[in-house]
mmCIF file of the N, C-alpha and C atoms, coordinates in Angstrom:
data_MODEL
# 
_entry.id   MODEL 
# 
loop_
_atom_site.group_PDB 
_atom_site.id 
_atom_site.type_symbol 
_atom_site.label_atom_id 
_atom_site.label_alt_id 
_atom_site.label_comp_id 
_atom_site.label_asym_id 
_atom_site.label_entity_id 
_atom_site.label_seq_id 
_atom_site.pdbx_PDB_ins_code 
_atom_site.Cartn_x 
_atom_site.Cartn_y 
_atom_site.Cartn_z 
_atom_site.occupancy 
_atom_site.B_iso_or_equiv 
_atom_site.pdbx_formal_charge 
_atom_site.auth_seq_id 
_atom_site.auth_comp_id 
_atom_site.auth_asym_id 
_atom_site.auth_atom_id 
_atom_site.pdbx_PDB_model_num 
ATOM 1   N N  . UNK A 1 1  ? -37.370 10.942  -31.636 1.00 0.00 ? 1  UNK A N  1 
ATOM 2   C CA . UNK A 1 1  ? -37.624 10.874  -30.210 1.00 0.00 ? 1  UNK A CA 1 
ATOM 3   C C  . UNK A 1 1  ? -36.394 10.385  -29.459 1.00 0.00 ? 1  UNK A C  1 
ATOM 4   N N  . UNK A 1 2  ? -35.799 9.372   -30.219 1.00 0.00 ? 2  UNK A N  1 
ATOM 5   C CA . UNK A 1 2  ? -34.464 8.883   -28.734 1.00 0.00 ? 2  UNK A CA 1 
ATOM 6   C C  . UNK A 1 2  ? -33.602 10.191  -29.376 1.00 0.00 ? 2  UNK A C  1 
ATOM 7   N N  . UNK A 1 3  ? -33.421 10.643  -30.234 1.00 0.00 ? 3  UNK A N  1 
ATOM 8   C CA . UNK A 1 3  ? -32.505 11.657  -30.571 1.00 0.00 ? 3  UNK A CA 1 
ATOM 9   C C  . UNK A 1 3  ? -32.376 12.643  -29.531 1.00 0.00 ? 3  UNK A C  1 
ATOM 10  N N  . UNK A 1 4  ? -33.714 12.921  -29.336 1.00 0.00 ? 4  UNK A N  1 
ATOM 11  C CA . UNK A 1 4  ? -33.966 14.182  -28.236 1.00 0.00 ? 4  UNK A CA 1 
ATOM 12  C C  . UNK A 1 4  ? -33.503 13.378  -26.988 1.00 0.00 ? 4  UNK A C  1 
ATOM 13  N N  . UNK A 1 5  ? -33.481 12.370  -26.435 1.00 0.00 ? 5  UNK A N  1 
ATOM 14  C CA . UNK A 1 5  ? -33.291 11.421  -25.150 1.00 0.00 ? 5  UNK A CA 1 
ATOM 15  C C  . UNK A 1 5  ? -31.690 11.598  -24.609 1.00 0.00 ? 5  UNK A C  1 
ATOM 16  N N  . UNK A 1 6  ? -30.996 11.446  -26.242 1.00 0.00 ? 6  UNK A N  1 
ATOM 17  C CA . UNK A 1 6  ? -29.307 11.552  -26.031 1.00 0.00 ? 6  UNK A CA 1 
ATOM 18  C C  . UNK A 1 6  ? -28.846 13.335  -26.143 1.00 0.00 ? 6  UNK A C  1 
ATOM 19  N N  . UNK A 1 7  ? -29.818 13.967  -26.462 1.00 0.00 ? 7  UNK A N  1 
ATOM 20  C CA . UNK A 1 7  ? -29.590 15.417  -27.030 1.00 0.00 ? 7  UNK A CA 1 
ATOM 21  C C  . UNK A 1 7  ? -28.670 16.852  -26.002 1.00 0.00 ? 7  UNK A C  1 
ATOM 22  N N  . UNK A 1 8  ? -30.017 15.756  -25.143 1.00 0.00 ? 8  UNK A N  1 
ATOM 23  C CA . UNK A 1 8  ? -29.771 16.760  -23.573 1.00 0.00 ? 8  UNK A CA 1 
ATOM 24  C C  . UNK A 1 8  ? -29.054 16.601  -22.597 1.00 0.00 ? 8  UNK A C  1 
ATOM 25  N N  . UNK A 1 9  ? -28.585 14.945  -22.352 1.00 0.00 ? 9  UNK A N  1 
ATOM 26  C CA . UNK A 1 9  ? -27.116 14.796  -21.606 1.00 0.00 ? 9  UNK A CA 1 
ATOM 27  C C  . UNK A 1 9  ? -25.721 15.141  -22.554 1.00 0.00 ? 9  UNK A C  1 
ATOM 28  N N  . UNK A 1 10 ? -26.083 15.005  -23.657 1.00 0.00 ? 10 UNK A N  1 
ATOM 29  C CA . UNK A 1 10 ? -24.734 15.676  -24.562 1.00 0.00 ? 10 UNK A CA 1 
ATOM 30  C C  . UNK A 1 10 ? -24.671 17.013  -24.728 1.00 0.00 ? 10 UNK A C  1 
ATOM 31  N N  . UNK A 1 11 ? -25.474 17.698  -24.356 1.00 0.00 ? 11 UNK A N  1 
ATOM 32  C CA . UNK A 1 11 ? -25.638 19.455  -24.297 1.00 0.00 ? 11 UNK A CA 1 
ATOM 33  C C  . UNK A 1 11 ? -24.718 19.518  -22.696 1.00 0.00 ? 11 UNK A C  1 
ATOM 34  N N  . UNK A 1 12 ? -25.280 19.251  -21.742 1.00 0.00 ? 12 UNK A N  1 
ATOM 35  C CA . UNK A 1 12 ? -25.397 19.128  -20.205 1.00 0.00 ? 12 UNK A CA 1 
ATOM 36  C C  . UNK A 1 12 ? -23.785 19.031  -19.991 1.00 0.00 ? 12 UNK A C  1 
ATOM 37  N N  . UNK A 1 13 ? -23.019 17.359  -21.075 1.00 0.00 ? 13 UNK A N  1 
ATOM 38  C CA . UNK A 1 13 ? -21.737 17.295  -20.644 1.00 0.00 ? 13 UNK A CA 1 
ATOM 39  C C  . UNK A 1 13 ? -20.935 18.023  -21.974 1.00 0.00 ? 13 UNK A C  1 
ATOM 40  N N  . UNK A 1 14 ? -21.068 18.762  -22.539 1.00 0.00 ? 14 UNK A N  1 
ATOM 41  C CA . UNK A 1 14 ? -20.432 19.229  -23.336 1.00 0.00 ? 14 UNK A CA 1 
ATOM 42  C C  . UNK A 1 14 ? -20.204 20.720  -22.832 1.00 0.00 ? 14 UNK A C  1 
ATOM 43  N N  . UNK A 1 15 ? -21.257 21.142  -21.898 1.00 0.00 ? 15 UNK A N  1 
ATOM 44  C CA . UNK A 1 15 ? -21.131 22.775  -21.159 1.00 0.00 ? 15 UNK A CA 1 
ATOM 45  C C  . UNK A 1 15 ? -20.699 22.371  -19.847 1.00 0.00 ? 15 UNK A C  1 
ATOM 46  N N  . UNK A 1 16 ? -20.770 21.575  -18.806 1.00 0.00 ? 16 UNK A N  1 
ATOM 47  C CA . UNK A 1 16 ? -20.342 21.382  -17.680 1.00 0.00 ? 16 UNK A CA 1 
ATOM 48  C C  . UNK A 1 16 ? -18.849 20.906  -17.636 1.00 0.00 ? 16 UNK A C  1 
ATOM 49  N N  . UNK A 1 17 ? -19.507 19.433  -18.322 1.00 0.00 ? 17 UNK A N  1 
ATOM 50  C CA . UNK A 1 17 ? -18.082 18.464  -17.612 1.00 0.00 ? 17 UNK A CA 1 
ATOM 51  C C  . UNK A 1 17 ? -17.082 18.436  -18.617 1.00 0.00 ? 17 UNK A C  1 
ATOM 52  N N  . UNK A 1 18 ? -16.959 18.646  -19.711 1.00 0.00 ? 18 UNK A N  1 
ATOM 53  C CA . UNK A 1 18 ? -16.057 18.583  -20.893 1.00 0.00 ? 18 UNK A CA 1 
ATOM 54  C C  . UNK A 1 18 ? -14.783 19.481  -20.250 1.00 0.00 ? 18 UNK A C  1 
ATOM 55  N N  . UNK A 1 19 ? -15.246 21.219  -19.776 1.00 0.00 ? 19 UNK A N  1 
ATOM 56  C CA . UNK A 1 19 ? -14.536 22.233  -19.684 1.00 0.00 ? 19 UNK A CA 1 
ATOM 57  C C  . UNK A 1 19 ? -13.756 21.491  -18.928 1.00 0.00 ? 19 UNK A C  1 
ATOM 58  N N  . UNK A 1 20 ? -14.314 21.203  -17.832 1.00 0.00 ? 20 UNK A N  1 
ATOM 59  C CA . UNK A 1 20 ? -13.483 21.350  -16.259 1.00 0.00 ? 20 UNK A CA 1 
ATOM 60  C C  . UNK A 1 20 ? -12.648 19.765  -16.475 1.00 0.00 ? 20 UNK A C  1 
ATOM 61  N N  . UNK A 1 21 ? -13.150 18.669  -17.347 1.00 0.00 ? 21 UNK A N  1 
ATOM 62  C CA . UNK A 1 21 ? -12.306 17.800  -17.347 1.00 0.00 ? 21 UNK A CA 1 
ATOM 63  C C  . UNK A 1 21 ? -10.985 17.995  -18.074 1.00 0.00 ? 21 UNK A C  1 
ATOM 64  N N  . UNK A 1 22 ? -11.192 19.107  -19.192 1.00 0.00 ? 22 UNK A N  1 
ATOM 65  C CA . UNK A 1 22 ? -10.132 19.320  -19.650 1.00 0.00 ? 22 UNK A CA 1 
ATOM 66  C C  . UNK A 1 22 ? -8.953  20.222  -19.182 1.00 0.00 ? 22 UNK A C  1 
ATOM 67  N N  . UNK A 1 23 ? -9.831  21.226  -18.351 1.00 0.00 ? 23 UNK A N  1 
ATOM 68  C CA . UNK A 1 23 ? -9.134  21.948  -17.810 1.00 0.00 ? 23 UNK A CA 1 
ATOM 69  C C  . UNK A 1 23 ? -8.095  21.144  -16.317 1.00 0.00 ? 23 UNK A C  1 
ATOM 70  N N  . UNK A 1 24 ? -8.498  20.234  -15.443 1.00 0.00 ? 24 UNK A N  1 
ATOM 71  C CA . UNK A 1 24 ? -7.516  19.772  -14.691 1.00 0.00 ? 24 UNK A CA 1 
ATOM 72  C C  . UNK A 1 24 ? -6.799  18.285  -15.117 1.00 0.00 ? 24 UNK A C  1 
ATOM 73  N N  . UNK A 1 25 ? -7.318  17.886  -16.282 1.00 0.00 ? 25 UNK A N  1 
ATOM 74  C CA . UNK A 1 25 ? -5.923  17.297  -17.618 1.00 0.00 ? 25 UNK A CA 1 
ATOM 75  C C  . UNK A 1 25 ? -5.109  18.553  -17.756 1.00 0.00 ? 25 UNK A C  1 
ATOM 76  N N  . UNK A 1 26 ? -5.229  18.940  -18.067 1.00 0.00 ? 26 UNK A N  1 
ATOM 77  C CA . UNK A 1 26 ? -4.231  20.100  -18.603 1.00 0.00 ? 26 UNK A CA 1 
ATOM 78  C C  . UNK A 1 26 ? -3.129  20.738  -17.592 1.00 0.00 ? 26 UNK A C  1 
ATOM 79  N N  . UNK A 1 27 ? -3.986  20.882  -16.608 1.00 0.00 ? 27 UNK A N  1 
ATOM 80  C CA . UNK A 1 27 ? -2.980  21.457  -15.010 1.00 0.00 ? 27 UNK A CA 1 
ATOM 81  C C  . UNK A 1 27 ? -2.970  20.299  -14.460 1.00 0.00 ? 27 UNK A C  1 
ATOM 82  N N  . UNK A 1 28 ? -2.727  19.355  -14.274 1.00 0.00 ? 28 UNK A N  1 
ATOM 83  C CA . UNK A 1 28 ? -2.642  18.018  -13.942 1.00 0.00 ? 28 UNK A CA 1 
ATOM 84  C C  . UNK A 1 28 ? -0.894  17.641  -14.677 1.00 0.00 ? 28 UNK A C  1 
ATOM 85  N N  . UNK A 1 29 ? -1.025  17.884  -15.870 1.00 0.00 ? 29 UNK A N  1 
ATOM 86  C CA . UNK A 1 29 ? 0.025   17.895  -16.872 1.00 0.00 ? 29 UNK A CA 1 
ATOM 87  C C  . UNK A 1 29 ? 1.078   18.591  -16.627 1.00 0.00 ? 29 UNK A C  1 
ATOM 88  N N  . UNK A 1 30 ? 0.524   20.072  -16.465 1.00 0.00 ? 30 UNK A N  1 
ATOM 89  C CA . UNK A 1 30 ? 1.632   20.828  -16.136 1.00 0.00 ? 30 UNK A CA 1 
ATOM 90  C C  . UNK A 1 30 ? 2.601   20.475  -15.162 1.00 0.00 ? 30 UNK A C  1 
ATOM 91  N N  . UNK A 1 31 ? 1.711   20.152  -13.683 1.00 0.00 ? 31 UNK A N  1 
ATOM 92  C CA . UNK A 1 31 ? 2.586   19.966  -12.782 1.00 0.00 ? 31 UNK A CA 1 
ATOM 93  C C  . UNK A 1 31 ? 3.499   18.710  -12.673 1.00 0.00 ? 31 UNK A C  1 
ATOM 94  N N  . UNK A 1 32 ? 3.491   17.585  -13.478 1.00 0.00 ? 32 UNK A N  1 
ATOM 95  C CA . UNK A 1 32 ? 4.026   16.849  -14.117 1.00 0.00 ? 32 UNK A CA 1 
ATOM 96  C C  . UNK A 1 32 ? 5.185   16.774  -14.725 1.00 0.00 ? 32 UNK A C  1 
ATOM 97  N N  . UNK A 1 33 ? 5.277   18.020  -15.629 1.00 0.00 ? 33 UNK A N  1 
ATOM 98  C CA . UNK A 1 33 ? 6.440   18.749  -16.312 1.00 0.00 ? 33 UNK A CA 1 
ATOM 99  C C  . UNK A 1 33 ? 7.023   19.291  -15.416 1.00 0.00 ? 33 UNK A C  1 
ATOM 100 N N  . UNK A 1 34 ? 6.477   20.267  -14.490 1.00 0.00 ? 34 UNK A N  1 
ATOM 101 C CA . UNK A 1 34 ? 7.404   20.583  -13.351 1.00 0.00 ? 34 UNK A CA 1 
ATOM 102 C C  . UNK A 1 34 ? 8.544   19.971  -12.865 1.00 0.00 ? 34 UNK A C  1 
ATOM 103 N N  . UNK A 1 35 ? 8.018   19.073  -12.884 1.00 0.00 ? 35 UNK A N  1 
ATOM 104 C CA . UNK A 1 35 ? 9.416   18.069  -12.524 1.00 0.00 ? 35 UNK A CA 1 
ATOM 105 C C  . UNK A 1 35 ? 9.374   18.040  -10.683 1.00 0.00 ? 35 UNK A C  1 
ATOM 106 N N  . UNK A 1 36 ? 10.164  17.500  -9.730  1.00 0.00 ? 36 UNK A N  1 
ATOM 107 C CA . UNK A 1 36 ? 10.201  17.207  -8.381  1.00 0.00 ? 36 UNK A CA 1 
ATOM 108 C C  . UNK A 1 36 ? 9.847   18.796  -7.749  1.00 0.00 ? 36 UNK A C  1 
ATOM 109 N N  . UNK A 1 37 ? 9.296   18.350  -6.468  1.00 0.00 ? 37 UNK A N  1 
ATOM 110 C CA . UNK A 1 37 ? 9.161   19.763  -5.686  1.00 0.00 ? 37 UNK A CA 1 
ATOM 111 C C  . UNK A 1 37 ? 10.899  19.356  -4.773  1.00 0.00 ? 37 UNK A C  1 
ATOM 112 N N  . UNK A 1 38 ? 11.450  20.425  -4.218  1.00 0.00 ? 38 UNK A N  1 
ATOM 113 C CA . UNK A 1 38 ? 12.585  20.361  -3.030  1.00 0.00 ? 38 UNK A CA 1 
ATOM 114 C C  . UNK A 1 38 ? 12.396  19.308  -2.462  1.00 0.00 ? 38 UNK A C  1 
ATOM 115 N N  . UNK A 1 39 ? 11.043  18.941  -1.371  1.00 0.00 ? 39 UNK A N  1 
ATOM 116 C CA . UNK A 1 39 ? 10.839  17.939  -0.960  1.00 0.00 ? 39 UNK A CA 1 
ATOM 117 C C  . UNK A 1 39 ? 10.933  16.103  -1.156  1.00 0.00 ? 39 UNK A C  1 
ATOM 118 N N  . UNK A 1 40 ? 10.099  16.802  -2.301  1.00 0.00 ? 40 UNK A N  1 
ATOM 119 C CA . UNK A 1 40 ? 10.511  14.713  -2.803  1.00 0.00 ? 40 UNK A CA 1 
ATOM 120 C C  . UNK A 1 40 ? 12.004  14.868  -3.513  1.00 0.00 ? 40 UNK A C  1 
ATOM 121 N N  . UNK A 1 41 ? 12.664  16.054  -3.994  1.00 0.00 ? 41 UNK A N  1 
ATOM 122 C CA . UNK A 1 41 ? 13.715  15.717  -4.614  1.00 0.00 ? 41 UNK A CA 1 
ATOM 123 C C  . UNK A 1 41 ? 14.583  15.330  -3.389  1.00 0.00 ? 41 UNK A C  1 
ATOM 124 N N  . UNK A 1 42 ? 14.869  16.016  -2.216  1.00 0.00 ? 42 UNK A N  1 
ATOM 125 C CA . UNK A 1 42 ? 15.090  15.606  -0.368  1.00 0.00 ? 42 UNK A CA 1 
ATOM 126 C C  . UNK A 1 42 ? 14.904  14.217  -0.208  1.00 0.00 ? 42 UNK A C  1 
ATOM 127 N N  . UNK A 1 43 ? 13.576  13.689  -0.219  1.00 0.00 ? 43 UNK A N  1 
ATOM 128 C CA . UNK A 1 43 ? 12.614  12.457  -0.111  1.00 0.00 ? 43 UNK A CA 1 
ATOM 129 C C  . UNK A 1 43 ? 14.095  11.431  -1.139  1.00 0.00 ? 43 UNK A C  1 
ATOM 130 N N  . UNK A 1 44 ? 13.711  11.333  -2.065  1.00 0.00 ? 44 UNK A N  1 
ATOM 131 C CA . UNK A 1 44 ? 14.457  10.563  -2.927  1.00 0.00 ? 44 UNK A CA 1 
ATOM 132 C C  . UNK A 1 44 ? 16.184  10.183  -2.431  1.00 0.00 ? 44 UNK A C  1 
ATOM 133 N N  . UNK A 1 45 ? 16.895  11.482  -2.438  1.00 0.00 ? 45 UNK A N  1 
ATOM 134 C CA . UNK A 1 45 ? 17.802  11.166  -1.803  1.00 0.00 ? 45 UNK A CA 1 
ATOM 135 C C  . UNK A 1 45 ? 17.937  10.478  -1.119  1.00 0.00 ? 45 UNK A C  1 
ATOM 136 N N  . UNK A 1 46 ? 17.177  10.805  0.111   1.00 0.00 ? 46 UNK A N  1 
ATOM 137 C CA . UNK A 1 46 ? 17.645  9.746   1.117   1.00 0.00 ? 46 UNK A CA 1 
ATOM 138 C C  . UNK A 1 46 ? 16.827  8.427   1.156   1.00 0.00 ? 46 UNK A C  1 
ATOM 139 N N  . UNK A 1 47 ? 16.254  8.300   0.280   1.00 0.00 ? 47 UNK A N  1 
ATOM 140 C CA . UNK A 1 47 ? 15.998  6.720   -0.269  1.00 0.00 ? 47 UNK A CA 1 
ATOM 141 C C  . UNK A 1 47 ? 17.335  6.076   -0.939  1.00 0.00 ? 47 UNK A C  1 
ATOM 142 N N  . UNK A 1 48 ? 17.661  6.988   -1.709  1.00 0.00 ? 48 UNK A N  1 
ATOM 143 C CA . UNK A 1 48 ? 19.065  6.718   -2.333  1.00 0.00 ? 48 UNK A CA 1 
ATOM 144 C C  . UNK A 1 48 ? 20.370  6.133   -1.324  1.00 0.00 ? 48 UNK A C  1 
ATOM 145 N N  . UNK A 1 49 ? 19.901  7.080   -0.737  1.00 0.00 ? 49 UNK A N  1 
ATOM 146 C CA . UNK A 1 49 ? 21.321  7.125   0.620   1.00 0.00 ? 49 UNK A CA 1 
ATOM 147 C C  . UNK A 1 49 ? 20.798  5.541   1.332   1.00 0.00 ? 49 UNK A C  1 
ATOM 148 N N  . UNK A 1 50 ? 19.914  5.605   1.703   1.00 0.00 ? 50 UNK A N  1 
ATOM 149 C CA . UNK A 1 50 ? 19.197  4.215   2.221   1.00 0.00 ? 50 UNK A CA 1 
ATOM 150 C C  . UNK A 1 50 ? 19.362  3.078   1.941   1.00 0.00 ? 50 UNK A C  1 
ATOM 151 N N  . UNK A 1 51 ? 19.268  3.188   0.532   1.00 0.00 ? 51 UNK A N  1 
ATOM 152 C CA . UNK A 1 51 ? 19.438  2.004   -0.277  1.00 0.00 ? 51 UNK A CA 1 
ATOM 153 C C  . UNK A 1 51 ? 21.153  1.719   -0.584  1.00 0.00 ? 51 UNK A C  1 
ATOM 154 N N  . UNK A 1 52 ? 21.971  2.709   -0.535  1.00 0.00 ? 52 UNK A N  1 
ATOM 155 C CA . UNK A 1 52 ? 23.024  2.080   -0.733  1.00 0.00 ? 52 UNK A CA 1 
ATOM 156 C C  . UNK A 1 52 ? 23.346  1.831   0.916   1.00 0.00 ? 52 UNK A C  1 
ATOM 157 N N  . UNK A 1 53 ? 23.191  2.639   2.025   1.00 0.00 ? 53 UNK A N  1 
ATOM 158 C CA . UNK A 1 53 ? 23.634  1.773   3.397   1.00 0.00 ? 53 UNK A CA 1 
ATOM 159 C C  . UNK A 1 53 ? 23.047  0.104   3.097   1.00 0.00 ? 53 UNK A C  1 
ATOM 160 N N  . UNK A 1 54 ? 21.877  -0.053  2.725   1.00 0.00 ? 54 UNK A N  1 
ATOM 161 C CA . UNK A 1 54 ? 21.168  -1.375  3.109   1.00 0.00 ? 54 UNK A CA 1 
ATOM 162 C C  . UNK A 1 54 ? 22.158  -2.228  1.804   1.00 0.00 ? 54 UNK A C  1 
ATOM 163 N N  . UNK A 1 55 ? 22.939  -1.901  1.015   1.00 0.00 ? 55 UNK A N  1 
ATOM 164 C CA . UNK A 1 55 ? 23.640  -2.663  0.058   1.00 0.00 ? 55 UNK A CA 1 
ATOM 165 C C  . UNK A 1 55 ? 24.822  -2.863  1.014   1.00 0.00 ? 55 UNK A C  1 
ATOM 166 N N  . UNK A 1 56 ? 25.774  -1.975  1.302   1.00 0.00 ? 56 UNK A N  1 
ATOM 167 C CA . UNK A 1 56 ? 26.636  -2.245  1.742   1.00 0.00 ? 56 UNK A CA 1 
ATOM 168 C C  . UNK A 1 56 ? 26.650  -3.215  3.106   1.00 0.00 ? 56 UNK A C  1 
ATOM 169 N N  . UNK A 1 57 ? 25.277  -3.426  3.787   1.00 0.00 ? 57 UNK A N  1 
ATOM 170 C CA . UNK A 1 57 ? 25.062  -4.092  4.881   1.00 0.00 ? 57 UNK A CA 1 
ATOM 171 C C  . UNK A 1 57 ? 24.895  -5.304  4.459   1.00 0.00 ? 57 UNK A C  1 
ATOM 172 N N  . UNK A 1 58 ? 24.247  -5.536  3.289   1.00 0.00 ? 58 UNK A N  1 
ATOM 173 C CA . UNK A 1 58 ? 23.797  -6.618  2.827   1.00 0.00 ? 58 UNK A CA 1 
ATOM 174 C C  . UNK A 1 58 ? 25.228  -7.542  2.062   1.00 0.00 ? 58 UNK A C  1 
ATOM 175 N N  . UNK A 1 59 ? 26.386  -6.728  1.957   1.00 0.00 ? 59 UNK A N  1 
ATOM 176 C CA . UNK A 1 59 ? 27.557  -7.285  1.036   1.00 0.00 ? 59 UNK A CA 1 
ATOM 177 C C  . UNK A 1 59 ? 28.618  -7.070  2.135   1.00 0.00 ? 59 UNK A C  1 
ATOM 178 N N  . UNK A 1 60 ? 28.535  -6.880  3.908   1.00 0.00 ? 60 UNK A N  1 
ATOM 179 C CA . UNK A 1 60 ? 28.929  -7.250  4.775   1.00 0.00 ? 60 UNK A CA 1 
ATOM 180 C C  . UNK A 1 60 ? 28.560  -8.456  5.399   1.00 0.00 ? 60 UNK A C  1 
ATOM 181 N N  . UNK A 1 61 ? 27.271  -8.881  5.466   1.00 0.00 ? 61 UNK A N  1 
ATOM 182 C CA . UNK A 1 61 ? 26.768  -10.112 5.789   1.00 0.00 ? 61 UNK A CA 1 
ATOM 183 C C  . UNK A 1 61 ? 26.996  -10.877 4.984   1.00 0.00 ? 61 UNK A C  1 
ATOM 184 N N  . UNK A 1 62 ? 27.337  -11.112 3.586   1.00 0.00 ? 62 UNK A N  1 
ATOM 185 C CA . UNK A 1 62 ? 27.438  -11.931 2.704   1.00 0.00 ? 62 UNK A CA 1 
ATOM 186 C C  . UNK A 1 62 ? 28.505  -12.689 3.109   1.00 0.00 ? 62 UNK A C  1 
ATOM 187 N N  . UNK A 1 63 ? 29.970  -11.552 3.225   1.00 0.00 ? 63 UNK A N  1 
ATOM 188 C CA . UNK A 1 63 ? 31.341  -11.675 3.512   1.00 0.00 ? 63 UNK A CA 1 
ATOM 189 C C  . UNK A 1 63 ? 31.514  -12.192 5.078   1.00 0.00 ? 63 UNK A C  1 
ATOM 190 N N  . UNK A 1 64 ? 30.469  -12.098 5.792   1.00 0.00 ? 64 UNK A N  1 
ATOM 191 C CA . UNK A 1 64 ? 30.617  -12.740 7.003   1.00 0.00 ? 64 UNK A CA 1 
ATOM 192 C C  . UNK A 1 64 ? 30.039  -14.109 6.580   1.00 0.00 ? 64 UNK A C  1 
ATOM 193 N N  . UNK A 1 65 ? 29.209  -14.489 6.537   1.00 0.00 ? 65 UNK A N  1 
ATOM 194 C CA . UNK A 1 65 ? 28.122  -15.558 5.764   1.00 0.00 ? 65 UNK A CA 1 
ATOM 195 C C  . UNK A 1 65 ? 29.549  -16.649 5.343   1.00 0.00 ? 65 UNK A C  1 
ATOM 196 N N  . UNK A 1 66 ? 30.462  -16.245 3.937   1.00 0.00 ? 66 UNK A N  1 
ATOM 197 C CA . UNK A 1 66 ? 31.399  -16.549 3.394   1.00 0.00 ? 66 UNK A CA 1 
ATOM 198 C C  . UNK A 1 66 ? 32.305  -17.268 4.244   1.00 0.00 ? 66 UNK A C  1 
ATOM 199 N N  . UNK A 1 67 ? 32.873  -16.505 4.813   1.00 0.00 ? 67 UNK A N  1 
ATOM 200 C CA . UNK A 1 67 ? 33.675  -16.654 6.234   1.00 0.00 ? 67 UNK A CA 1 
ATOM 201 C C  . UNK A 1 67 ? 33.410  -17.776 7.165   1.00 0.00 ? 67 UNK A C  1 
ATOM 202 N N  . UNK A 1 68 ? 32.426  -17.427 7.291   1.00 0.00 ? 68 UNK A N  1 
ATOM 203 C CA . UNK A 1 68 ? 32.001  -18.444 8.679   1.00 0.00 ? 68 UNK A CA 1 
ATOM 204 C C  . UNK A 1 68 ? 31.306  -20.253 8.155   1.00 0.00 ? 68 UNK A C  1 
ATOM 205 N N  . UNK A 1 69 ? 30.566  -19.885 7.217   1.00 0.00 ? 69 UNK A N  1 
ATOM 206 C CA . UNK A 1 69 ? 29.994  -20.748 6.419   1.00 0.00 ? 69 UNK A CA 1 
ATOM 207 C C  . UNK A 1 69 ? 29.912  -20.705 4.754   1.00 0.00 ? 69 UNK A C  1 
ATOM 208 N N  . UNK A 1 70 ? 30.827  -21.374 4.395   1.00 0.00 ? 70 UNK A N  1 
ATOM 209 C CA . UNK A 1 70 ? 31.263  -20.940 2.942   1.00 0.00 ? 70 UNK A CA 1 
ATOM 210 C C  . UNK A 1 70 ? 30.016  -21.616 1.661   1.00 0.00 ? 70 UNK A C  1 
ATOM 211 N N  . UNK A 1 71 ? 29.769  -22.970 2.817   1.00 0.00 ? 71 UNK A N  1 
ATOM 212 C CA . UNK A 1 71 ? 28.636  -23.545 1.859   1.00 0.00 ? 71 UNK A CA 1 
ATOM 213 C C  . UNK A 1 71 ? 27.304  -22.990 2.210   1.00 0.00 ? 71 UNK A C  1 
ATOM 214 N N  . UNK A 1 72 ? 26.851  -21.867 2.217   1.00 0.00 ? 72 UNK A N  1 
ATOM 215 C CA . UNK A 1 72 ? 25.697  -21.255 2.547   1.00 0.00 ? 72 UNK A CA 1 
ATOM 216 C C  . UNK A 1 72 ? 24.955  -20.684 1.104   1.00 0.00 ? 72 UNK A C  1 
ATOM 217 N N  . UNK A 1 73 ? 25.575  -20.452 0.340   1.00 0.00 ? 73 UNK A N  1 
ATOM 218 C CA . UNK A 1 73 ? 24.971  -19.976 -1.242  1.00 0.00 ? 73 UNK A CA 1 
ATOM 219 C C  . UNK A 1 73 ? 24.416  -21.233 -1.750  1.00 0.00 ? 73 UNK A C  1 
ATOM 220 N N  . UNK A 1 74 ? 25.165  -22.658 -1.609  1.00 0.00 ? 74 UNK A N  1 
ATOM 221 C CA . UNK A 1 74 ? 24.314  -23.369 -2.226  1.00 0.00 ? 74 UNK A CA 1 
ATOM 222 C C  . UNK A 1 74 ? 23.375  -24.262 -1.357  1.00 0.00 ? 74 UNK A C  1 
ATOM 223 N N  . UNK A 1 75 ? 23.187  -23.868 -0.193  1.00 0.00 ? 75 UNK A N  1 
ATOM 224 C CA . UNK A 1 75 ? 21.978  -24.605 0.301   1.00 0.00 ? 75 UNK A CA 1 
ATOM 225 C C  . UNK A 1 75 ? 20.499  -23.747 -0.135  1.00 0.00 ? 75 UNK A C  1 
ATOM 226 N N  . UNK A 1 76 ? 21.055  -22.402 -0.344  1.00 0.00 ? 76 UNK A N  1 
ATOM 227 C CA . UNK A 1 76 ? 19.939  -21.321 -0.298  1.00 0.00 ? 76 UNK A CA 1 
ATOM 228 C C  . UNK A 1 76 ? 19.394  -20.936 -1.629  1.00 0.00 ? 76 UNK A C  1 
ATOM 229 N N  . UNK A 1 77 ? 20.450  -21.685 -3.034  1.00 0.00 ? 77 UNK A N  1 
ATOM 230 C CA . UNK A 1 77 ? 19.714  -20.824 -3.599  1.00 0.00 ? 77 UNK A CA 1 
ATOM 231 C C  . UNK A 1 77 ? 18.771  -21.615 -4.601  1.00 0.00 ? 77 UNK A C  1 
# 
């Protein structure tokens, strides 16, 4: 009797939900391998580009920082 209880949701997800879960794992994957679309590979760049302006801004203020107030590294760090 419980045999039959578990029988019929394991029939149910073994023909419904098994397929289709495996099937968008699978294309889920693929596009993965794809590797970047144009866009985010675009996107990235100019994170890149971003991040080195915000370095070089950040190692201009330092050198001003230096300059003006030399004992400023060790109150701060």
């Amino acid at each position: 009797m419980d045999m039959d209880l578990l029988l019929a949701p394991l029939i149910i997800f073994m023909i419904f939900v098994a397929p289709i879960w495996l099937i968008l794992h699978y294309r889920s994957k693929s596009q993965v391998s794809q590797g970047l679309t144009e866009a985010e590979f675009k996107q990235l760049n100019d994170l890149i580009d971003t991040a080195d302006k915000m370095g070089q801004r950040i190692e201009t203020l330092e050198a001003i920082l230096d300059a003006e107030s030399p004992e400023w590294r060790q109150r701060h760090d």
